[in-house]
C-alpha positions as CSV (number, residue, x, y, z in Angstrom):
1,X,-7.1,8.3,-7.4
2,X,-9.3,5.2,-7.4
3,X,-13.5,5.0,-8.9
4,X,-15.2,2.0,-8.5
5,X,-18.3,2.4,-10.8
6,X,-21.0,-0.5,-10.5
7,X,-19.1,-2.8,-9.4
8,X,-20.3,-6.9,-9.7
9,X,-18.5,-9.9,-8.7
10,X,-18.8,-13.4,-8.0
11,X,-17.2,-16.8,-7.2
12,X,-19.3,-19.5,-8.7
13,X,-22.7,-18.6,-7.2
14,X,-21.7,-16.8,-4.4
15,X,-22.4,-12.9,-5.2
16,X,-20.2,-11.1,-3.6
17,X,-20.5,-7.3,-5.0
18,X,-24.0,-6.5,-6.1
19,X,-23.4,-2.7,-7.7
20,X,-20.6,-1.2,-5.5
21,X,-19.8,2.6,-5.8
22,X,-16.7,3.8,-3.8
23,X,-14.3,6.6,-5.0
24,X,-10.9,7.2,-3.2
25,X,-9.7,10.7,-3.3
26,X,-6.0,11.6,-4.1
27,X,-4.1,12.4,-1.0
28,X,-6.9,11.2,1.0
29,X,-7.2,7.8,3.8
30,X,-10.0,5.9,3.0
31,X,-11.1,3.2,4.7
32,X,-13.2,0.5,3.7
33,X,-15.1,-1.3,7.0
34,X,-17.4,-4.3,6.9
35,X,-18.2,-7.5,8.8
36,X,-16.1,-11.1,8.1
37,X,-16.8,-12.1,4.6
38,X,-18.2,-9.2,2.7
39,X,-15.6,-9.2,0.2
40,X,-13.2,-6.3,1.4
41,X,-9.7,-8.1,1.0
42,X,-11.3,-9.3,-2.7
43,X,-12.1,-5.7,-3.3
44,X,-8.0,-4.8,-3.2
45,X,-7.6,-7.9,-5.3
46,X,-9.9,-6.2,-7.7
47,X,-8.8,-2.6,-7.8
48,X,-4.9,-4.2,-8.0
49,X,-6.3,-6.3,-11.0
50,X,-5.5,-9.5,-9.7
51,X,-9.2,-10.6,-10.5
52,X,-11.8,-9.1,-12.9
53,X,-14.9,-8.1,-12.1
54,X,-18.5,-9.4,-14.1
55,X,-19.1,-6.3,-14.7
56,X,-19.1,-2.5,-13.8
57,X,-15.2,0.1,-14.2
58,X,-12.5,0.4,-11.9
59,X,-10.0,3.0,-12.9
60,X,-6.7,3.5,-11.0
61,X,-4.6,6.4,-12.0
62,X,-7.1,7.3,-14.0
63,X,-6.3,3.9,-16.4
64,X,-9.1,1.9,-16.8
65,X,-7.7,-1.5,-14.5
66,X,-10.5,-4.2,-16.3
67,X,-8.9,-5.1,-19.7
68,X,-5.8,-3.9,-18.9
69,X,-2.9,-6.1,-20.6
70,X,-0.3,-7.4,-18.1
71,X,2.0,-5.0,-18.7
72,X,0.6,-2.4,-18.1
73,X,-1.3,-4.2,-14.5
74,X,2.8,-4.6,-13.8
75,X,3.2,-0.9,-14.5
76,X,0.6,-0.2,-12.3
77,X,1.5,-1.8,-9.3
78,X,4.5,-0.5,-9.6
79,X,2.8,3.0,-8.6
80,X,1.4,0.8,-5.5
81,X,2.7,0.2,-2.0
82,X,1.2,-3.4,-0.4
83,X,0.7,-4.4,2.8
84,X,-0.7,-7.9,3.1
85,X,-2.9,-9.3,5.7
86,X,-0.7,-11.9,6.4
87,X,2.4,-10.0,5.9
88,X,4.0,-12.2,3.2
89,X,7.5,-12.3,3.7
90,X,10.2,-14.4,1.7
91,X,10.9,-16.8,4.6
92,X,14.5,-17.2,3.1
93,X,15.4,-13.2,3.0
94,X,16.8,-11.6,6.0
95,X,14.8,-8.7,7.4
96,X,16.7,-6.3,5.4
97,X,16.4,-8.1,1.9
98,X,13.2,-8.2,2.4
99,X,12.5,-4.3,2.4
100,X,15.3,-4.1,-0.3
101,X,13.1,-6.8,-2.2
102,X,10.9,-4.4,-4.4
103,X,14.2,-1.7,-5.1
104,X,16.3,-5.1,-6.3
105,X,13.7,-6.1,-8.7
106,X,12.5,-2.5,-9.8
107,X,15.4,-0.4,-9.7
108,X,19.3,0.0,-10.8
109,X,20.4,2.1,-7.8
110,X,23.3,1.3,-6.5
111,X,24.0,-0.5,-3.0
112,X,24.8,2.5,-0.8
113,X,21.3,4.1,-1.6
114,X,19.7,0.8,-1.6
115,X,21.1,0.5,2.1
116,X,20.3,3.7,3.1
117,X,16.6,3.4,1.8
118,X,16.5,0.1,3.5
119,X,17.5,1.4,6.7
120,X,15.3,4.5,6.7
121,X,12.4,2.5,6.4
122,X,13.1,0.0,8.9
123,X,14.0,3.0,11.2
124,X,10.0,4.5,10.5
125,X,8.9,1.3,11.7
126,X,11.3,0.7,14.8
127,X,12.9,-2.3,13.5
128,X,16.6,-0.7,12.1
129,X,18.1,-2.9,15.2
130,X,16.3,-6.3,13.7
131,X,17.8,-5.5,9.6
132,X,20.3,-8.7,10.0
133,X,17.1,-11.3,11.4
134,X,15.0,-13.9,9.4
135,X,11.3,-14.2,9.5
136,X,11.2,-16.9,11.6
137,X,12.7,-15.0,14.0
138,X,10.2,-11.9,14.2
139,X,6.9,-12.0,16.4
140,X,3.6,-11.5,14.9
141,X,4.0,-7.7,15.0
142,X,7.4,-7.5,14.6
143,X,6.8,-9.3,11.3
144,X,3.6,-6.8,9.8
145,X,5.9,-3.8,10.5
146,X,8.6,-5.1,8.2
147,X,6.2,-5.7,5.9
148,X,4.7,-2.2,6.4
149,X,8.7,-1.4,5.5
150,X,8.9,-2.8,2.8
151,X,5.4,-1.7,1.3
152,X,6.3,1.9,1.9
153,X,10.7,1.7,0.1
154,X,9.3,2.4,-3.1
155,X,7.4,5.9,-2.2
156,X,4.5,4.6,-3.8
157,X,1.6,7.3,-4.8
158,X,-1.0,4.4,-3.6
159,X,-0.6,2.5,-0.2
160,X,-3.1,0.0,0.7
161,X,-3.3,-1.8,3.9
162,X,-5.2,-4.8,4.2
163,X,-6.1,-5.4,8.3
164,X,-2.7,-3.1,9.1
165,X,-3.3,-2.9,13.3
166,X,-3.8,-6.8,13.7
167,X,-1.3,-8.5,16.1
168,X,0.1,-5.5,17.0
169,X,0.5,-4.6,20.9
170,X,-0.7,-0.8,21.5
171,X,2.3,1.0,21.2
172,X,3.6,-0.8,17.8
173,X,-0.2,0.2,16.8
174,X,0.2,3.7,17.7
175,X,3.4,4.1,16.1
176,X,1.4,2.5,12.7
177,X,-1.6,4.8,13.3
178,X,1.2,8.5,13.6
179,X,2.9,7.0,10.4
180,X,-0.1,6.4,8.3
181,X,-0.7,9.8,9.4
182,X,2.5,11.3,8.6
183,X,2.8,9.7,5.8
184,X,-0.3,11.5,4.0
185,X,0.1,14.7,5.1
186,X,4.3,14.9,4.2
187,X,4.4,13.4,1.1
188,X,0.3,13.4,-0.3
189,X,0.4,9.6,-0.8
190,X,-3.0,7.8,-0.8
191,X,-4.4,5.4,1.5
192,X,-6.5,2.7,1.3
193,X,-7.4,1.1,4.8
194,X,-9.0,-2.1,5.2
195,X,-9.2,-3.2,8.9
196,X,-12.3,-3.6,11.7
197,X,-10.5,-1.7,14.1
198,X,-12.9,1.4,14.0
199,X,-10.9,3.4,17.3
200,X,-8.3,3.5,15.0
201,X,-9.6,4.3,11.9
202,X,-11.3,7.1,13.5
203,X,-8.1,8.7,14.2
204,X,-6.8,8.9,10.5
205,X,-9.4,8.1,7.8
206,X,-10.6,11.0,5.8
207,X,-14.0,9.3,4.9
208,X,-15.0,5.4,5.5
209,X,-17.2,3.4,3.9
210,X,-19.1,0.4,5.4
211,X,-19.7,-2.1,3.5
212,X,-22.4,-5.3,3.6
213,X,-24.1,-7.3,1.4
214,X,-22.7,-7.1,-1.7
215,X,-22.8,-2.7,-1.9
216,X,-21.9,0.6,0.2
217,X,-24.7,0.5,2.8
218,X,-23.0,4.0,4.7
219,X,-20.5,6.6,4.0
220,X,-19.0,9.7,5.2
221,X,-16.7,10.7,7.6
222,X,-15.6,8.2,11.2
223,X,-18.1,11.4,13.3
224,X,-20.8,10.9,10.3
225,X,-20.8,7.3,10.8
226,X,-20.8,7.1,14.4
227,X,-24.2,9.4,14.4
228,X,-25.9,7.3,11.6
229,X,-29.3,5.9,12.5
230,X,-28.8,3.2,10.1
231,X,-29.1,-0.1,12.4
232,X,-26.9,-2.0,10.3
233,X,-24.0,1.2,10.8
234,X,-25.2,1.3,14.7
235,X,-24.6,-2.8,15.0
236,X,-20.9,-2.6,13.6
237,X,-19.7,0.7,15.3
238,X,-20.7,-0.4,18.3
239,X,-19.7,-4.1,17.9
240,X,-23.5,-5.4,19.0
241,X,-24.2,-9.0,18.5
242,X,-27.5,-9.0,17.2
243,X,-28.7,-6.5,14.2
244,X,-29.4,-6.7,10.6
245,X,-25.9,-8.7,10.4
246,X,-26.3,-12.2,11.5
247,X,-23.8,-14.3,13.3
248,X,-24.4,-17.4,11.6
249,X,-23.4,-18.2,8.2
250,X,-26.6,-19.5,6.6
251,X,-27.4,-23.4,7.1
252,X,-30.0,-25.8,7.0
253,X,-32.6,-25.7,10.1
254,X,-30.4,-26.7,13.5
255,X,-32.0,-29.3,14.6
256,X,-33.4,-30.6,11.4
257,X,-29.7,-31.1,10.7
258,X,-28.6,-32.7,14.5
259,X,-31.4,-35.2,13.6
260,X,-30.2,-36.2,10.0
261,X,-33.3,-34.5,7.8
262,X,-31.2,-31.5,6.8
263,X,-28.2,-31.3,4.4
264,X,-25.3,-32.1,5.9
């Protein structure tokens, strides 16, 4: 469903991928793992072709995405479901026109199904009873599970989930976790999961990879990658402070910098 071929990209003179490989197989949940900052939320901007790469293939569909004319990046996503880290919805659309949104602007179908869709979806998420409320209105978690409503009206063949669990209180996450679930098995949609919540992740990804630094440092299945001897798999699984990953975001020496003689 999704190759990612020697992959390279960079902002200025940051590099940020540095020869990633990663291939998504239809039907399948993947999910891509990593610390803070290595570039996972930019990898869905690049497989969605909302950036190009410097160099390397990313097909989608099996469509080559890099080059690709508008169009046919519009046709595309079309084919794609979205959740958002940040949930994005139109602050001046109630609940329900927000779902109804992508079936307004893509679709002819008339109102009754457009309800009924609507309504369906906001049932799977537990949020039929909110349809008539604005954003403003919705907590934290209430909010990501309309936009997990919305992402999901169109039946898309590719849903990607960019940090799905946070803000959510256990049971709304459980409920997320059984539908990503369901969702795969009933209708063969793809997943992509990006999120550091690796409990969950072990529950419904197929295969993960773990990414850091710029490429794929581990693979393989949640079980595979909780028995890798790799320190720097060892150090995210189990959440340990100090490993190959460092804490601090590189700077001048500390107290070279407290006294003046460093870079500011």
């Amino acid at each position: 469903m999704v190759r990612v071929t020697d992959l390279h990209y960079g902002v200025g003179e940051r590099r940020i991928f540095s020869g990633l490989d990663i291939e998504v197989p239809k039907g399948s949940i993947t999910a891509f793992m990593g610390p803070s900052g290595t570039g996972k939320t930019t990898l869905l901007r690049l497989i969605t072709g909302q950036v190009e790469p410097v160099s390397g293939s990313i097909e989608v569909f099996g469509e080559a995405v890099v080059g690709m004319r508008k169009a046919g990046i519009f046709a595309l996503r079309r084919r794609m479901g979205m959740l958002f880290q940040n949930g994005a919805l139109l602050t001046d659309l109630s609940v329900f026109e927000n779902v109804a949104f992508p079936l307004r602007e893509h679709t002819d179908l008339p109102e009754p199904l457009v309800r009924q869709l609507v309504l369906t979806k906001l049932h799977a998420v537990g949020l039929r009873g909110a349809a008539s409320l604005m954003p403003g209105e919705l907590s934290g978690g209430m909010a990501r599970r309309v936009a997990l409503a919305r992402a999901i009206v169109m039946d898309p063949e590719l849903l990607i989930y960019d940090e799905p669990f946070v803000g959510l209180d256990p049971i709304s996450m459980g409920v997320i976790v059984r539908l990503i679930r369901q969702m795969n098995e009933a209708l063969g949609i793809t997943s992509i999961v990006v999120s550091h919540d690796v409990d969950e992740l072990s529950l419904i990804a197929h295969r993960s990879y773990l990414i850091s630094e710029g490429r794929v440092v581990a693979s393989g299945s949640p079980e595979e990658l909780r028995n890798s001897p790799q320190e720097v798999v060892r150090q995210f699984i189990g959440g340990h402070p100090d490993g190959p990953v460092p804490f601090h975001y590189p700077a001048p020496d500390y107290f070279d910098e407290l006294l003046g003689r460093g870079k500011p």
